[in-house]
C-alpha positions as CSV (number, residue, x, y, z in Angstrom):
1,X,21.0,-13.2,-1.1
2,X,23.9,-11.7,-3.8
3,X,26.4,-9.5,-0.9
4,X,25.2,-6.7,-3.5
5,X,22.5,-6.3,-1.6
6,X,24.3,-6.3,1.8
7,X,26.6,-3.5,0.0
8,X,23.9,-1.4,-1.2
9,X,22.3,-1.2,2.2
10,X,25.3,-0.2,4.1
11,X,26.5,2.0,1.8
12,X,22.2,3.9,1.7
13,X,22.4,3.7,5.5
14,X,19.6,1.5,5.1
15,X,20.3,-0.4,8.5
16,X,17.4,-0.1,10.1
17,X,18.4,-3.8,11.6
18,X,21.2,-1.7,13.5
19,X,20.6,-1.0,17.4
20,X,21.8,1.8,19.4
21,X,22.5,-0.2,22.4
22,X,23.0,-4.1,22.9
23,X,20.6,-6.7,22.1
24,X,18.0,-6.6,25.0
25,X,17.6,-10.5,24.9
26,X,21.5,-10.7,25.1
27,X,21.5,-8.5,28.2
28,X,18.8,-10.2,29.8
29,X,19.3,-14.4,28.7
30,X,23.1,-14.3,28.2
31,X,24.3,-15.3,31.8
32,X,21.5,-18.7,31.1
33,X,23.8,-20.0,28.4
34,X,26.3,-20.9,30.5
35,X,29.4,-19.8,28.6
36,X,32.4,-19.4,30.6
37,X,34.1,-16.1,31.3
38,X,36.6,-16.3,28.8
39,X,34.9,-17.8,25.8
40,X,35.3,-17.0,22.4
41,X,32.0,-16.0,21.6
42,X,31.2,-16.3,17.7
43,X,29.0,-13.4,16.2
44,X,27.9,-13.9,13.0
45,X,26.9,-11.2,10.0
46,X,28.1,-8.6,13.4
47,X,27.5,-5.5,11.1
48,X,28.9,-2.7,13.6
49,X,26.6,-4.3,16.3
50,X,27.1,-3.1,19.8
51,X,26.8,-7.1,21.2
52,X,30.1,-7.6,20.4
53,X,31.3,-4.4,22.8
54,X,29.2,-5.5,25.8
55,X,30.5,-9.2,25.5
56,X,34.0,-8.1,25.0
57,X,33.3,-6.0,28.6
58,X,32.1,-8.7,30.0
59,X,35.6,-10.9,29.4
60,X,35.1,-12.7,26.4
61,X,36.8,-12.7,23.2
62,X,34.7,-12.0,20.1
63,X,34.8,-13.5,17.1
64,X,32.7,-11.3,14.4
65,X,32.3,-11.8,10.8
66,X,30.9,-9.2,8.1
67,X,30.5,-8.6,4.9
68,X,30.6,-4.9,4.6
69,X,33.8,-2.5,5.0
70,X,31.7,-0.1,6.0
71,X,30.4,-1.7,8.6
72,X,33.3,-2.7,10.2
73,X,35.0,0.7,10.2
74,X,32.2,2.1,11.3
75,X,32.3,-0.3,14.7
76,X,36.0,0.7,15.6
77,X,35.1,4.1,14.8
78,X,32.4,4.4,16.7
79,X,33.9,2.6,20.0
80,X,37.2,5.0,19.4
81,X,39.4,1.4,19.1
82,X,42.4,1.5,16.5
83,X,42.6,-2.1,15.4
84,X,45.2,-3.8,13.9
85,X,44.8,-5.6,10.7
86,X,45.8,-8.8,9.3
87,X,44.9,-9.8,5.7
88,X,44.2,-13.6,5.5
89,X,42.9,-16.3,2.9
90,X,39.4,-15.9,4.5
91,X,39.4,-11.8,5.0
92,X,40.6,-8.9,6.7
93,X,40.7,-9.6,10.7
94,X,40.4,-6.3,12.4
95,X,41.5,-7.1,16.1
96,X,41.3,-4.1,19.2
97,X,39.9,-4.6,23.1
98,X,39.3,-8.3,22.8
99,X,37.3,-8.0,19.6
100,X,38.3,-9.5,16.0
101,X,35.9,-8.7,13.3
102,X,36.3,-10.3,9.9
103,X,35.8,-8.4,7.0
104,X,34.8,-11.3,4.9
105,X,32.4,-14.0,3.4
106,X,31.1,-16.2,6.3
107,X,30.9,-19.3,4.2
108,X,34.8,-18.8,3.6
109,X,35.5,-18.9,7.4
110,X,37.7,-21.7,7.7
111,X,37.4,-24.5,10.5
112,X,40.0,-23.7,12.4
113,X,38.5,-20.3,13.2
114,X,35.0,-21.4,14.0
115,X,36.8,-24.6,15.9
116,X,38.0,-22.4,18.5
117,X,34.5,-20.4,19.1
118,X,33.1,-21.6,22.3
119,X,30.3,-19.8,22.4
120,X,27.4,-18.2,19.9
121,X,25.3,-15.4,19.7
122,X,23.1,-15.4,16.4
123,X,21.0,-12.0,16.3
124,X,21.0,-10.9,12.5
125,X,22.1,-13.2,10.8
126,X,20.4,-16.5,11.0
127,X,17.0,-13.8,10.3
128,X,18.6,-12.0,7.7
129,X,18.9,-15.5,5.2
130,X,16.2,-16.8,2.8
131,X,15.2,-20.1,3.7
132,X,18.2,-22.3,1.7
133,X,20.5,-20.0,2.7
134,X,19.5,-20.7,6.2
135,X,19.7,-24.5,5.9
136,X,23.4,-24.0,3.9
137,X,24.3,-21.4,6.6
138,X,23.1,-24.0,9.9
139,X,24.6,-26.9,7.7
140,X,28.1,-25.5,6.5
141,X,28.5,-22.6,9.4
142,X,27.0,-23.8,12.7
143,X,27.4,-27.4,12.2
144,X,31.5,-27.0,12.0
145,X,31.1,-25.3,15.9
146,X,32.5,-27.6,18.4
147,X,30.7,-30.1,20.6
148,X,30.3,-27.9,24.0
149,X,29.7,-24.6,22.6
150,X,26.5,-22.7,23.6
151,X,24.8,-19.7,22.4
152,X,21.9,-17.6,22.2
153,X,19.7,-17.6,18.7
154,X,17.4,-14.5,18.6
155,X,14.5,-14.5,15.9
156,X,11.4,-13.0,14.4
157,X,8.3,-14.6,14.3
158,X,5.1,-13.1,11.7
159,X,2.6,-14.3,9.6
160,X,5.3,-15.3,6.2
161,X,2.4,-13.8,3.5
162,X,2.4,-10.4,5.1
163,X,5.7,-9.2,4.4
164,X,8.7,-10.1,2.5
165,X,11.9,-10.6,4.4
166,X,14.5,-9.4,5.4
167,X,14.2,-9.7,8.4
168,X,12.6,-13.3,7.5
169,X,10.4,-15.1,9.8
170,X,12.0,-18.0,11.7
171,X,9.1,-20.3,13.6
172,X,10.3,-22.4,16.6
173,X,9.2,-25.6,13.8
174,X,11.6,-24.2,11.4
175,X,14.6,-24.0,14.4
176,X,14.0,-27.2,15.7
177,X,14.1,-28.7,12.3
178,X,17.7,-26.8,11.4
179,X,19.1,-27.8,15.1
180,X,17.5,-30.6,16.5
181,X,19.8,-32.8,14.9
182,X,23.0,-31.7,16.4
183,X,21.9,-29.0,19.3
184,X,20.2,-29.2,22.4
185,X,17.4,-26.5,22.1
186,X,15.6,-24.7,25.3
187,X,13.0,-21.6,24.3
188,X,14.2,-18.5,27.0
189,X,11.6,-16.5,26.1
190,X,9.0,-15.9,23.6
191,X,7.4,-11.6,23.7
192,X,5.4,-9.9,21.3
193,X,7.1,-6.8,19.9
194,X,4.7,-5.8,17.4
195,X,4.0,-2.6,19.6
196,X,6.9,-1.1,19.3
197,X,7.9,-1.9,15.8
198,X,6.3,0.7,13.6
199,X,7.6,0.0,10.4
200,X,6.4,-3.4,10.6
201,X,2.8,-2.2,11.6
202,X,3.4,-0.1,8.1
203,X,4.2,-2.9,6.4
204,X,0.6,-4.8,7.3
205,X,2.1,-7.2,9.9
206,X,-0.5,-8.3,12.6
207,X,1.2,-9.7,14.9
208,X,5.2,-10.2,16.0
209,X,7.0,-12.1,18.5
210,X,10.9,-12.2,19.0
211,X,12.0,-15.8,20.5
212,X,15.3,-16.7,22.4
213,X,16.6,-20.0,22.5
214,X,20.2,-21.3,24.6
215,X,21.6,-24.3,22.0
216,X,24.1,-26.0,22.9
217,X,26.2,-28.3,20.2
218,X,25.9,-31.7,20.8
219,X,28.9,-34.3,20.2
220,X,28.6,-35.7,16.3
221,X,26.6,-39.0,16.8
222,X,28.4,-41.7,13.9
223,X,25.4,-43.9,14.3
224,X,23.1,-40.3,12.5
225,X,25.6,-39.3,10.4
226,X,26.1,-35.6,9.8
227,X,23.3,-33.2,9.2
228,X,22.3,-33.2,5.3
């Protein structure tokens, strides 16, 4: 998807993606990754998400990339944290309280950023890409995460004919298939939602499930190759 579109949202307010508290999965599933008490947890297309607050509380440095200004001023704003920025090849890091939040592309992050991520939580963004983009995003983004590091992927799962994304459906087939060949995948928990998401129910979606699922990054195997 162009980052026009990404723009246009933030800058309509049209984020109804946004939460008003942290990710109830992440509350609930985070301590069955495993990740230790200091990890740099790596939060992807973080908007001005409040998961990257509660994992800073909890001890860990954050690592969040996004596309829109206004989101990111909007975070520090919001938490009353004065950052300091550093302009760098990649984009803007905006660094307060344990948190630094990229403004930037997240294809442009380079490997020595993502190499020193030691954990993952993947809530928006992973949803948020058509299907190429999701295979380019696993392929060029996730698959440059070192051997060791676990996360938590949250996604959406509805019938693919009744409404056009985003949020895009992601079945457990389709996660296996991006993952399998480089990440150890466990299902936490699989609930139907479509109760309490009206605008969905507007939309003519029958039924809804959110998933959770702990990866962990395998060690590259030469004998497979890397993931094509």
């Amino acid at each position: 998807m162009h980052p026009d579109f990404w723009h246009q949202r933030w800058q309509e307010q049209r984020i109804g993606f946004h939460q008003d508290a942290p990710t109830p999965l992440l509350v609930r599933h985070w301590d069955a990754v495993g990740a230790a008490s200091r990890a740099r947890v790596f939060v992807p297309l973080a908007g001005k998400s409040h998961d990257m607050a509660w994992l800073a509380a909890r001890g860990h440095r954050v690592l969040g990339i996004e596309l829109s200004p206004l989101a990111v001023r909007a975070f520090f704003d919001e938490h009353a944290l004065r950052a300091d920025v550093i302009e760098a090849a990649h984009g803007t890091h905006h660094r307060a309280a344990g948190i630094d939040l990229v403004r930037g592309d997240i294809f442009d992050l380079p490997d020595a950023e993502l190499a020193t991520c030691d954990a993952l939580f993947d809530r928006a963004a992973l949803i948020a890409l058509p299907p190429a983009l999701r295979a380019r995003y696993v392929r060029e983004v996730h698959a440059r995460l070192p051997a060791g590091c676990r996360g938590l992927l949250v996604t959406l799962e509805y019938p693919r004919h009744e409404k056009a994304g985003p949020p895009f459906s992601v079945p457990e087939d389709e996660v296996r298939a991006l993952y399998g060949p480089q990440w150890t995948i466990d299902v936490l928990e699989r609930r139907d939602i479509l109760a309490e998401q009206p605008g969905f129910v507007a939309e003519g979606v029958t039924a809804l499930a959110t998933a959770a699922y702990r990866l962990v990054r395998r060690p590259d195997d030469p004998a497979r190759g890397a993931m094509p």
